[in-house]
C-alpha positions in Angstrom: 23.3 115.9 74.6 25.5 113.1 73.7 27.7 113.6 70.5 26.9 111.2 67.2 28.9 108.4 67.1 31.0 107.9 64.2 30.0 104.9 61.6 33.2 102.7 61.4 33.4 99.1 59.7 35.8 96.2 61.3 38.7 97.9 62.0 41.9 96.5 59.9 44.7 96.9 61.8 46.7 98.6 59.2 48.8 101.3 60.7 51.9 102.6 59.5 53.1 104.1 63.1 51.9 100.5 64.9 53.8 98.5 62.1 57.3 100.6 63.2 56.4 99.7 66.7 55.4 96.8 67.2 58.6 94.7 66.6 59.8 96.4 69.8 56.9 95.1 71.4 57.6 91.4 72.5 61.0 92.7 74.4 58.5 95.1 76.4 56.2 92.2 76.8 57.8 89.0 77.3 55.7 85.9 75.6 53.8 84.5 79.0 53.1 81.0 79.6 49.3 80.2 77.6 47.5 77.8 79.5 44.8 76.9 77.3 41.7 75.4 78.6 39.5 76.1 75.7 41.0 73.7 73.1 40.6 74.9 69.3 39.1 78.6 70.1 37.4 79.5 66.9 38.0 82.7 65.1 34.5 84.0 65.7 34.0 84.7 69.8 33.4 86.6 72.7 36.7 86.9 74.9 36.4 88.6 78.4 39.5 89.5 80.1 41.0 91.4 83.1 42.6 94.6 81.8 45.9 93.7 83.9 46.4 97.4 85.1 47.2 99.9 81.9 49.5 97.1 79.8 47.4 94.6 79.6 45.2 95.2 76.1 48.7 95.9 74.5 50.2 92.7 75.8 47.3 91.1 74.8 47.0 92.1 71.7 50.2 90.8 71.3 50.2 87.2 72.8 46.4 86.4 72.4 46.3 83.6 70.3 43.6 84.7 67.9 43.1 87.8 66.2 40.5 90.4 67.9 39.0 93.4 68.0 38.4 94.9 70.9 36.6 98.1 72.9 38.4 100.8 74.0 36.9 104.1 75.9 35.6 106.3 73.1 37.8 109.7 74.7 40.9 107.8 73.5 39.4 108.0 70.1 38.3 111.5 70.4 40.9 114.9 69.5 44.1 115.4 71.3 42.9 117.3 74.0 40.0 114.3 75.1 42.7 111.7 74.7 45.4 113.7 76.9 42.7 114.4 80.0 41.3 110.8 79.8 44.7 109.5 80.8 45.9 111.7 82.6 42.5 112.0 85.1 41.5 108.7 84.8 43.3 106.3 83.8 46.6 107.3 85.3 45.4 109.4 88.4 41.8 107.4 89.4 42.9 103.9 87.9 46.7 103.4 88.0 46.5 106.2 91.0 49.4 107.7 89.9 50.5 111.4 91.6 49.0 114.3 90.3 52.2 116.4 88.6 54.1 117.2 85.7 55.5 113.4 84.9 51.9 112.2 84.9 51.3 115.3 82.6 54.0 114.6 80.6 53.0 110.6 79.7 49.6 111.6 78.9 50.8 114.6 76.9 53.4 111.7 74.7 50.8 109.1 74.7 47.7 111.3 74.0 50.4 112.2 70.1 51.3 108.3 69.6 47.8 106.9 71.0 45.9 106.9 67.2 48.5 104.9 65.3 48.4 102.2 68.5 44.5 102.2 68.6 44.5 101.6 64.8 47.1 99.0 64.9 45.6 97.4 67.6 42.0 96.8 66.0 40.1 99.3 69.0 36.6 100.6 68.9 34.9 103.0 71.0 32.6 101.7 73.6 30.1 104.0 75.1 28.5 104.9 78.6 25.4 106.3 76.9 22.7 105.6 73.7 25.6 105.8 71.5 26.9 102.2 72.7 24.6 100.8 69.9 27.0 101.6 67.2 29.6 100.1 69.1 27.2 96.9 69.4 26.3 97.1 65.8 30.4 97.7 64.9 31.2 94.5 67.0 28.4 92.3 65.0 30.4 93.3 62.1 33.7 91.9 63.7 31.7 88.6 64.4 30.4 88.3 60.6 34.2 88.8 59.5 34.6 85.3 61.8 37.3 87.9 63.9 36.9 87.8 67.8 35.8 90.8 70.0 38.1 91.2 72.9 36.4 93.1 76.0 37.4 94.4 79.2 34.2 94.6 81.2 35.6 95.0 84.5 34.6 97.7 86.5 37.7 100.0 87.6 36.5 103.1 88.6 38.4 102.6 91.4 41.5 100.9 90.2 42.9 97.9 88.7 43.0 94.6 91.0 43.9 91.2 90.7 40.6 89.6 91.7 37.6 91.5 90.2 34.9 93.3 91.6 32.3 93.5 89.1 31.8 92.8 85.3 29.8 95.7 83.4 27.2 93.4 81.2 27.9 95.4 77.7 29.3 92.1 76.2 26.1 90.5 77.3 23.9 92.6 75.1 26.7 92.2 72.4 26.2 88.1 72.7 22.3 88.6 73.1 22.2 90.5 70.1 24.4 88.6 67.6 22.0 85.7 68.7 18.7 88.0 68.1 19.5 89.2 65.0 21.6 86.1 63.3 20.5 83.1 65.4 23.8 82.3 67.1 24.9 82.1 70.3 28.6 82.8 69.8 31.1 81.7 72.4 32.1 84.0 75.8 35.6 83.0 76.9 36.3 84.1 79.8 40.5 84.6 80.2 43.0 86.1 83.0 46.4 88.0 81.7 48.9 88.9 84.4 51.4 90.7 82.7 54.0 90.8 85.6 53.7 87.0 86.3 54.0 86.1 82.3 50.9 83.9 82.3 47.9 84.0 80.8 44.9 81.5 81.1 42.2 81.0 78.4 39.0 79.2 80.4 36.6 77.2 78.8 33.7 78.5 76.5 31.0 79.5 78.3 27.1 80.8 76.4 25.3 83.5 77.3 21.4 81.6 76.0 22.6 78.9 78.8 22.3 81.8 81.7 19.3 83.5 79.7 17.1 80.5 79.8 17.8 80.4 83.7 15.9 83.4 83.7 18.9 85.3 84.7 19.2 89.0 84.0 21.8 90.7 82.6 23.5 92.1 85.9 23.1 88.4 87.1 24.9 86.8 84.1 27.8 89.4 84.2 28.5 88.2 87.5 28.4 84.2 86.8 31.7 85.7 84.0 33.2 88.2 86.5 33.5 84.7 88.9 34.5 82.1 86.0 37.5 84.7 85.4 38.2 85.3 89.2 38.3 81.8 89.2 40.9 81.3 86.9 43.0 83.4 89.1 42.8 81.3 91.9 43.3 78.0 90.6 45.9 79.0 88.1 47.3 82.7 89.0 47.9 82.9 92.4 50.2 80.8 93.5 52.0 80.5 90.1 55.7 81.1 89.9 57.0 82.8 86.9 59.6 80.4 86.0 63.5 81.6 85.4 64.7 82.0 82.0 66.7 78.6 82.4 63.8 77.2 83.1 62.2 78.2 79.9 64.9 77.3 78.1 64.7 74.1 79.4 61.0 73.9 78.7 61.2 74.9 75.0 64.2 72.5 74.6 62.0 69.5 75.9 58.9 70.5 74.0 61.1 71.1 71.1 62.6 67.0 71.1 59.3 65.8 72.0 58.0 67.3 68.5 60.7 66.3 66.4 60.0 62.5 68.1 56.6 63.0 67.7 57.1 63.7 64.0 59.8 60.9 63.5 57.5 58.4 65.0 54.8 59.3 62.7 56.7 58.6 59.5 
Protein backbone atom coordinates (compact mmCIF):
# COMPACT_ATOMS: atom_id res chain seq x y z
CA UNK A 1 0.00 0.00 0.00
CA UNK A 2 1.23 3.27 -1.05
CA UNK A 3 2.43 5.66 1.75
CA UNK A 4 0.27 9.15 2.46
CA UNK A 5 1.60 11.80 0.75
CA UNK A 6 2.62 14.71 2.72
CA UNK A 7 0.40 18.10 2.43
CA UNK A 8 2.98 20.88 1.47
CA UNK A 9 2.03 24.52 0.20
CA UNK A 10 4.25 26.38 -2.68
CA UNK A 11 7.53 25.68 -1.73
CA UNK A 12 9.63 29.09 -0.77
CA UNK A 13 12.86 28.52 -1.56
CA UNK A 14 14.22 29.59 1.69
CA UNK A 15 17.12 27.52 2.76
CA UNK A 16 19.88 28.31 4.84
CA UNK A 17 22.36 25.45 3.45
CA UNK A 18 21.18 26.41 -0.43
CA UNK A 19 21.79 30.18 0.38
CA UNK A 20 25.73 29.21 1.47
CA UNK A 21 25.83 27.34 -1.74
CA UNK A 22 24.53 28.78 -4.24
CA UNK A 23 27.04 31.69 -4.86
CA UNK A 24 29.39 28.83 -5.93
CA UNK A 25 26.96 27.77 -8.27
CA UNK A 26 27.39 29.99 -11.52
CA UNK A 27 31.34 29.03 -11.59
CA UNK A 28 30.04 25.17 -11.69
CA UNK A 29 27.53 26.20 -14.23
CA UNK A 30 28.62 28.69 -16.56
CA UNK A 31 25.67 31.28 -17.79
CA UNK A 32 24.74 29.44 -21.35
CA UNK A 33 23.66 31.32 -24.30
CA UNK A 34 19.38 31.84 -23.85
CA UNK A 35 17.86 31.78 -27.11
CA UNK A 36 14.45 32.86 -26.45
CA UNK A 37 11.73 32.07 -28.74
CA UNK A 38 8.89 32.70 -26.50
CA UNK A 39 9.16 36.48 -26.11
CA UNK A 40 7.73 37.90 -22.63
CA UNK A 41 7.20 34.38 -20.78
CA UNK A 42 4.78 35.17 -18.05
CA UNK A 43 5.25 34.16 -14.55
CA UNK A 44 2.44 31.70 -14.46
CA UNK A 45 3.33 28.55 -16.94
CA UNK A 46 4.02 25.18 -17.72
CA UNK A 47 7.85 24.64 -18.77
CA UNK A 48 8.90 21.16 -20.08
CA UNK A 49 12.50 20.45 -20.35
CA UNK A 50 15.15 17.81 -21.00
CA UNK A 51 16.79 16.85 -17.68
CA UNK A 52 20.31 17.23 -19.39
CA UNK A 53 21.81 14.10 -17.60
CA UNK A 54 21.96 14.57 -13.58
CA UNK A 55 23.04 18.65 -13.68
CA UNK A 56 20.55 19.80 -15.58
CA UNK A 57 17.50 20.88 -12.89
CA UNK A 58 20.39 22.61 -10.88
CA UNK A 59 21.63 24.49 -13.78
CA UNK A 60 18.38 25.33 -14.55
CA UNK A 61 17.32 26.42 -11.68
CA UNK A 62 19.97 28.70 -11.95
CA UNK A 63 19.85 30.23 -15.53
CA UNK A 64 16.00 29.83 -16.20
CA UNK A 65 14.84 33.08 -16.63
CA UNK A 66 11.78 32.92 -14.53
CA UNK A 67 11.23 31.61 -11.20
CA UNK A 68 9.77 27.82 -10.88
CA UNK A 69 8.93 25.16 -9.08
CA UNK A 70 9.44 22.09 -10.19
CA UNK A 71 8.93 18.00 -9.66
CA UNK A 72 11.40 16.00 -8.35
CA UNK A 73 11.20 11.97 -7.54
CA UNK A 74 9.44 11.76 -4.22
CA UNK A 75 12.56 9.12 -2.78
CA UNK A 76 14.75 12.28 -2.83
CA UNK A 77 12.32 13.68 -0.41
CA UNK A 78 11.94 10.71 1.65
CA UNK A 79 14.69 9.70 4.95
CA UNK A 80 18.34 9.33 4.38
CA UNK A 81 18.33 5.89 3.61
CA UNK A 82 15.53 6.38 0.41
CA UNK A 83 17.44 9.31 -0.77
CA UNK A 84 20.98 7.46 -0.69
CA UNK A 85 19.52 4.13 -2.72
CA UNK A 86 17.58 6.24 -5.20
CA UNK A 87 20.83 7.73 -6.44
CA UNK A 88 22.88 5.38 -6.04
CA UNK A 89 20.57 2.56 -8.04
CA UNK A 90 18.93 4.72 -10.16
CA UNK A 91 19.94 7.66 -10.90
CA UNK A 92 23.64 7.10 -10.96
CA UNK A 93 23.88 3.32 -11.82
CA UNK A 94 20.51 2.85 -14.32
CA UNK A 95 20.49 6.61 -15.53
CA UNK A 96 23.95 8.09 -15.56
CA UNK A 97 25.19 4.24 -15.73
CA UNK A 98 27.81 4.82 -13.66
CA UNK A 99 29.99 1.51 -12.10
CA UNK A 100 28.67 -0.16 -9.40
CA UNK A 101 31.39 0.46 -6.33
CA UNK A 102 32.45 2.35 -3.54
CA UNK A 103 32.95 5.98 -5.41
CA UNK A 104 29.30 5.65 -6.65
CA UNK A 105 28.54 4.69 -2.94
CA UNK A 106 30.34 7.35 -1.67
CA UNK A 107 28.46 10.35 -3.92
CA UNK A 108 25.21 9.08 -3.08
CA UNK A 109 26.23 8.62 0.54
CA UNK A 110 27.47 12.88 0.41
CA UNK A 111 24.56 13.89 -1.67
CA UNK A 112 21.88 11.73 0.06
CA UNK A 113 23.31 14.43 3.80
CA UNK A 114 23.36 17.80 1.48
CA UNK A 115 20.29 16.76 -0.84
CA UNK A 116 17.32 18.46 1.64
CA UNK A 117 18.84 21.92 1.92
CA UNK A 118 19.29 21.87 -2.26
CA UNK A 119 15.68 20.48 -2.74
CA UNK A 120 14.36 23.24 -0.53
CA UNK A 121 16.44 25.92 -2.03
CA UNK A 122 15.62 24.78 -5.29
CA UNK A 123 11.66 25.01 -4.97
CA UNK A 124 11.25 20.79 -5.62
CA UNK A 125 8.07 18.75 -5.03
CA UNK A 126 7.57 15.23 -5.04
CA UNK A 127 6.02 13.71 -8.08
CA UNK A 128 4.57 10.31 -7.87
CA UNK A 129 4.25 6.98 -9.88
CA UNK A 130 1.05 6.04 -8.07
CA UNK A 131 -2.61 7.63 -6.57
CA UNK A 132 -0.54 9.82 -4.51
CA UNK A 133 0.49 12.08 -7.74
CA UNK A 134 -2.76 14.04 -6.98
CA UNK A 135 -1.28 15.95 -4.25
CA UNK A 136 1.53 16.67 -6.33
CA UNK A 137 -1.09 17.92 -9.02
CA UNK A 138 -3.11 19.74 -6.42
CA UNK A 139 0.55 21.24 -4.89
CA UNK A 140 1.45 22.45 -8.49
CA UNK A 141 -2.13 24.30 -8.88
CA UNK A 142 -1.04 26.11 -5.87
CA UNK A 143 2.30 27.19 -7.63
CA UNK A 144 0.20 28.39 -10.69
CA UNK A 145 -2.28 30.56 -8.36
CA UNK A 146 1.03 32.20 -6.73
CA UNK A 147 1.51 33.34 -10.74
CA UNK A 148 5.15 31.12 -10.13
CA UNK A 149 5.93 28.55 -13.10
CA UNK A 150 6.07 24.75 -12.65
CA UNK A 151 9.20 23.35 -14.21
CA UNK A 152 8.90 19.52 -15.24
CA UNK A 153 11.01 16.91 -16.56
CA UNK A 154 8.72 14.46 -18.16
CA UNK A 155 11.07 12.54 -20.15
CA UNK A 156 11.26 9.07 -19.74
CA UNK A 157 14.89 7.81 -18.63
CA UNK A 158 14.56 4.61 -17.30
CA UNK A 159 17.11 3.84 -19.51
CA UNK A 160 19.34 6.78 -19.43
CA UNK A 161 19.70 10.36 -20.28
CA UNK A 162 19.99 11.20 -24.15
CA UNK A 163 20.18 14.10 -26.26
CA UNK A 164 17.10 13.45 -28.43
CA UNK A 165 14.16 12.09 -26.38
CA UNK A 166 12.33 9.11 -26.44
CA UNK A 167 9.20 9.60 -24.82
CA UNK A 168 7.45 12.38 -22.63
CA UNK A 169 5.46 10.89 -19.53
CA UNK A 170 1.95 12.97 -19.84
CA UNK A 171 1.85 14.04 -15.89
CA UNK A 172 2.20 17.72 -16.93
CA UNK A 173 -0.76 17.14 -19.21
CA UNK A 174 -3.21 16.26 -16.42
CA UNK A 175 -1.46 19.15 -14.47
CA UNK A 176 -2.55 21.69 -17.51
CA UNK A 177 -5.97 19.81 -17.97
CA UNK A 178 -6.69 20.31 -14.45
CA UNK A 179 -5.65 23.97 -13.78
CA UNK A 180 -8.05 24.50 -16.83
CA UNK A 181 -11.02 22.17 -15.26
CA UNK A 182 -11.02 23.57 -12.07
CA UNK A 183 -10.10 27.52 -12.78
CA UNK A 184 -10.92 27.96 -16.45
CA UNK A 185 -7.50 28.56 -17.85
CA UNK A 186 -5.44 27.03 -20.14
CA UNK A 187 -2.01 28.02 -18.86
CA UNK A 188 0.95 28.03 -21.21
CA UNK A 189 3.30 24.61 -21.88
CA UNK A 190 6.72 25.78 -22.97
CA UNK A 191 8.49 23.43 -24.29
CA UNK A 192 12.66 24.27 -23.66
CA UNK A 193 16.08 22.20 -24.39
CA UNK A 194 19.24 22.85 -21.75
CA UNK A 195 22.55 21.30 -22.74
CA UNK A 196 24.63 21.95 -20.03
CA UNK A 197 27.98 20.99 -21.67
CA UNK A 198 27.24 23.11 -24.87
CA UNK A 199 26.16 26.27 -22.61
CA UNK A 200 22.89 26.84 -24.40
CA UNK A 201 19.61 26.71 -23.70
CA UNK A 202 16.49 27.27 -25.92
CA UNK A 203 13.04 28.49 -24.69
CA UNK A 204 10.43 27.39 -27.73
CA UNK A 205 7.34 29.04 -28.23
CA UNK A 206 4.15 28.60 -26.02
CA UNK A 207 2.32 25.82 -26.89
CA UNK A 208 -1.77 24.82 -25.10
CA UNK A 209 -2.65 21.80 -24.15
CA UNK A 210 -7.08 22.60 -25.02
CA UNK A 211 -5.44 23.13 -28.69
CA UNK A 212 -4.42 19.24 -28.80
CA UNK A 213 -7.54 18.27 -26.54
CA UNK A 214 -10.10 19.54 -28.96
CA UNK A 215 -8.20 17.40 -31.73
CA UNK A 216 -9.52 14.70 -29.82
CA UNK A 217 -6.10 13.70 -28.83
CA UNK A 218 -5.39 11.63 -25.78
CA UNK A 219 -3.12 12.17 -23.31
CA UNK A 220 -0.24 9.72 -24.53
CA UNK A 221 -0.88 11.44 -27.93
CA UNK A 222 -0.45 15.06 -26.75
CA UNK A 223 2.80 14.14 -24.69
CA UNK A 224 4.26 13.13 -27.80
CA UNK A 225 3.29 16.33 -30.04
CA UNK A 226 5.74 18.11 -26.61
CA UNK A 227 8.35 15.28 -26.52
CA UNK A 228 8.78 16.37 -30.59
CA UNK A 229 8.40 20.36 -30.19
CA UNK A 230 11.42 19.86 -27.63
CA UNK A 231 13.42 17.30 -29.88
CA UNK A 232 12.94 19.78 -32.29
CA UNK A 233 14.52 22.47 -30.73
CA UNK A 234 17.53 20.28 -30.54
CA UNK A 235 17.87 19.94 -34.06
CA UNK A 236 17.44 23.25 -35.32
CA UNK A 237 19.25 25.00 -32.60
CA UNK A 238 21.42 22.29 -30.51
CA UNK A 239 23.06 20.20 -32.67
CA UNK A 240 25.22 21.80 -34.69
CA UNK A 241 25.75 24.69 -32.22
CA UNK A 242 29.27 25.61 -31.25
CA UNK A 243 29.89 26.74 -27.82
CA UNK A 244 31.61 29.86 -28.57
CA UNK A 245 35.29 30.69 -26.83
CA UNK A 246 35.42 32.97 -24.01
CA UNK A 247 36.85 35.80 -26.40
CA UNK A 248 34.10 35.38 -28.21
CA UNK A 249 31.81 36.10 -25.40
CA UNK A 250 33.66 38.81 -24.44
CA UNK A 251 33.27 40.14 -27.62
CA UNK A 252 29.62 39.51 -27.67
CA UNK A 253 28.84 41.21 -24.35
CA UNK A 254 31.12 44.10 -25.32
CA UNK A 255 28.96 44.70 -28.63
CA UNK A 256 25.56 44.13 -26.92
CA UNK A 257 26.83 46.27 -24.15
CA UNK A 258 27.59 49.66 -26.79
CA UNK A 259 24.55 48.82 -28.61
CA UNK A 260 22.50 49.60 -25.27
CA UNK A 261 24.23 52.50 -24.13
CA UNK A 262 23.44 53.82 -28.05
CA UNK A 263 20.24 52.64 -27.85
CA UNK A 264 19.68 54.60 -24.69
CA UNK A 265 21.65 57.80 -25.98
CA UNK A 266 19.50 57.83 -28.98
CA UNK A 267 16.42 57.80 -27.02
CA UNK A 268 17.06 60.91 -24.99
Amino acid sequence: MAKKAKHMDVPKGRNWFYAIVRPFMPFIFKKPETINLAGEIPDKHIVVVNHSAKSGPAALNLRYPKTTCKWGAYQMFGNFKSRRDYLRDILYIQKCHMPPGRKTSFKAWLLGHLNPGIYKGMRMMPTYPDARFTNTLRQSCKVLDANLGVMIFPENSNDGYYEVLTEFFPGFVMLAEKYYRTKGEDVPVIPAYYHVKKRVQIIGKPMYVQDYVKQGMNREQIAKVFCDAVNQLFYDYVQDYVTPTKAERKAKAKAAKKAAKAAKKAAK
